[in-house]
Each structure stands twice: as C-alpha cells, then as structure tokens.
C-alpha positions in Angstrom: 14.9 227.3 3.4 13.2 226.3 6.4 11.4 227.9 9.3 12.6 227.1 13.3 9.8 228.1 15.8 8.5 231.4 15.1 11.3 233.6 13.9 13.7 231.8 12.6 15.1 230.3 9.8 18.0 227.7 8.2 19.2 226.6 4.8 18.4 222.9 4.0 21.6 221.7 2.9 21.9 218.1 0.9 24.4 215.5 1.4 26.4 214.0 -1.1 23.8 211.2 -2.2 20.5 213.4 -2.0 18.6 215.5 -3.9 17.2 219.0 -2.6 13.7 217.1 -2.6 14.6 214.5 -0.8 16.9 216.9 2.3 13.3 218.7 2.4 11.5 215.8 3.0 13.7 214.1 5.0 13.8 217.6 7.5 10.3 217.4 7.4 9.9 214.2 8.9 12.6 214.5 11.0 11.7 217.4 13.3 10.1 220.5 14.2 10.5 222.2 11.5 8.3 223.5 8.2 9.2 224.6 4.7 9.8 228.5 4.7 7.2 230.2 1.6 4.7 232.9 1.2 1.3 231.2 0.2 -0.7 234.5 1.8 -3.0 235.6 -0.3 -3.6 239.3 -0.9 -0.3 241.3 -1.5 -0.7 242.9 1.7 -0.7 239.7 3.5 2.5 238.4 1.1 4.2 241.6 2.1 3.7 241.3 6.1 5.2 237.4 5.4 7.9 238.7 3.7 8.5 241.1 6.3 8.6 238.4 9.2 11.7 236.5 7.6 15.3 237.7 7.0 15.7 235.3 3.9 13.0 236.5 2.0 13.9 240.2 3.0 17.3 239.8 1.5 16.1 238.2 -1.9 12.8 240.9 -2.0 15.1 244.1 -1.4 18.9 243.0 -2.4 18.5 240.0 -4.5 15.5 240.9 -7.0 16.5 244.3 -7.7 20.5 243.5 -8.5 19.6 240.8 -10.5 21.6 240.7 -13.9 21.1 239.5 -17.5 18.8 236.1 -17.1 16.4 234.8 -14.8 14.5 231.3 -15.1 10.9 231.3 -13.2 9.8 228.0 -12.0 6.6 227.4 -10.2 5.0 231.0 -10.0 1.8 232.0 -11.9 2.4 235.8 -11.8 -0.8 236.1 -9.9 -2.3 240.0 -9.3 -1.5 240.1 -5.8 2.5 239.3 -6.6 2.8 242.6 -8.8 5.4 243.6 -6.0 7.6 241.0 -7.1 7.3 242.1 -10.9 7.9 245.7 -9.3 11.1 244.6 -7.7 12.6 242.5 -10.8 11.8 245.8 -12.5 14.4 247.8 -10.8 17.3 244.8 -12.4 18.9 244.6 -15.1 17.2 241.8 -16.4 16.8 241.6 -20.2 15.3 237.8 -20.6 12.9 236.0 -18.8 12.3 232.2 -19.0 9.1 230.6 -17.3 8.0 227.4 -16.8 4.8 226.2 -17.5 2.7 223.3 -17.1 1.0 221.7 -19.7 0.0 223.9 -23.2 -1.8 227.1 -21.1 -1.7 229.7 -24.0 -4.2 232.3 -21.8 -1.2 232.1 -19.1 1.7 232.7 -21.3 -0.5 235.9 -22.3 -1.2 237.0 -19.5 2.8 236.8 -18.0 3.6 238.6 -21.5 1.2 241.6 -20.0 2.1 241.4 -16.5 5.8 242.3 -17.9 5.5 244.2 -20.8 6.6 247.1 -18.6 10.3 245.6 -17.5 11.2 246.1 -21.5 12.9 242.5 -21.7 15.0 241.6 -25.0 13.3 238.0 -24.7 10.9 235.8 -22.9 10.7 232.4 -23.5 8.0 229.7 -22.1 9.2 226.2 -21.7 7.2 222.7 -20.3 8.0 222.3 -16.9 7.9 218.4 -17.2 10.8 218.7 -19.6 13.5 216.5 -18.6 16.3 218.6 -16.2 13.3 221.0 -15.2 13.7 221.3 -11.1 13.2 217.5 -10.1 13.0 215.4 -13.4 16.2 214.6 -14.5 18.0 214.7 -17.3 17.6 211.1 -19.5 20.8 211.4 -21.7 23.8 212.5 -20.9 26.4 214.1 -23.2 30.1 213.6 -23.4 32.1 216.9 -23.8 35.3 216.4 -25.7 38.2 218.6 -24.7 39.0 221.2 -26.8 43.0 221.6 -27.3 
C-alpha cells in the first residue's frame, strides 16, 4: 500500500520478475509517492491515522475482527499503545497466533503471551524472523512434491 498526496491511496502491485521489496522501492524512487503505515505514537494518534485511510479502515474494522482460525504476526512488538489492535483480533475467531521475533528476546515473548492471554488462543507459537522463507529471506532448499495417485 502506498499513499498519493494527502488522501489517497493504491496497492503496489509486482511484476512477474520482482519481489514485493523490490515494487516498494522501485515506487519509491520513482515518484511522488510514500509507503502507507501507522508509526504515530500514542493510540490516540494511531487511531486518527487509521481514521485518515480507507485501507487501514477496512483491515481495522472488517478484516481484524472476521479473521478465522490462524494468523502469522510479522514485524509488530505488541506495544501498549496498539492494545486496539489486540481488541479488534479479539472479536475473531482466531485460535493460534504465530509471531516473529528477532533474535532470542525471552522478556518479549512474555510480554506478547500477557498482552493476549485474554483472546483465549489454543496456541501461540514464536518463531526467528531471520529463518529462511520469513517475509524477504528466501527459502534455501527447495522440495519436490511427488504426485499422489
């Protein structure tokens, strides 16, 4: 997603060769444009940024609450001021959480375990985000699939 002027907003969309990394950057450099994301910091602030894009209407009030089953977190520390968010996941369906986080940060996984203790999940899983297929690092190996007759 990416902001246009003051109000509004378009999907970065990658062509056949390029990753979504390198579509951003590539927009970037190309134009008037800048990434859209909340970096505000109180939740007051986050909310009144939330408020001044469609996109991240939609996924705050439809997406988040009708999500279903599984969701993977990458790149979000659970901070104080996003309790919102947690508030909004709350109202899912959403039985198992899987976070990413950098390096071996034992405090932070406790703290993410408190900060959703109340949503009741089935499962919550930590994993490195530098593991190979995490966001941009890919995948080393690949494995063949045989068909199954």
């Amino acid at each position: 997603m990416r902001r246009e002027g003051f109000s509004g907003e378009r999907k970065i969309h990658t062509g056949s060769n390029d990753n979504l990394l390198e579509a951003i950057l590539n927009q970037w450099e190309a134009g008037n444009i800048s990434p859209a994301f909340i970096c505000e910091g109180t939740e007051e602030n986050k909310r009144e940024a939330i408020s001044s894009c469609n996109y991240f209407e939609r996924v705050f009030f439809e997406v988040l609450p009708s999500l279903e089953k599984t969701l993977v977190v990458y790149g979000w520390g659970f901070g104080d001021q996003d309790q919102h968010i947690i508030d909004q996941i709350g109202k899912s369906t959403v039985k198992k959480i899987a976070v990413a986080i950098y390096g071996d940060d034992d405090v932070l996984c406790g703290k993410i375990e408190q900060k959703l203790k109340a949503l009741n999940l089935d499962k919550l899983v930590f994993f490195d985000s530098t593991s190979d297929g995490c966001w941009n690092n890919p995948v080393v190996e690949t494995v063949e699939h045989e068909d199954v007759a």
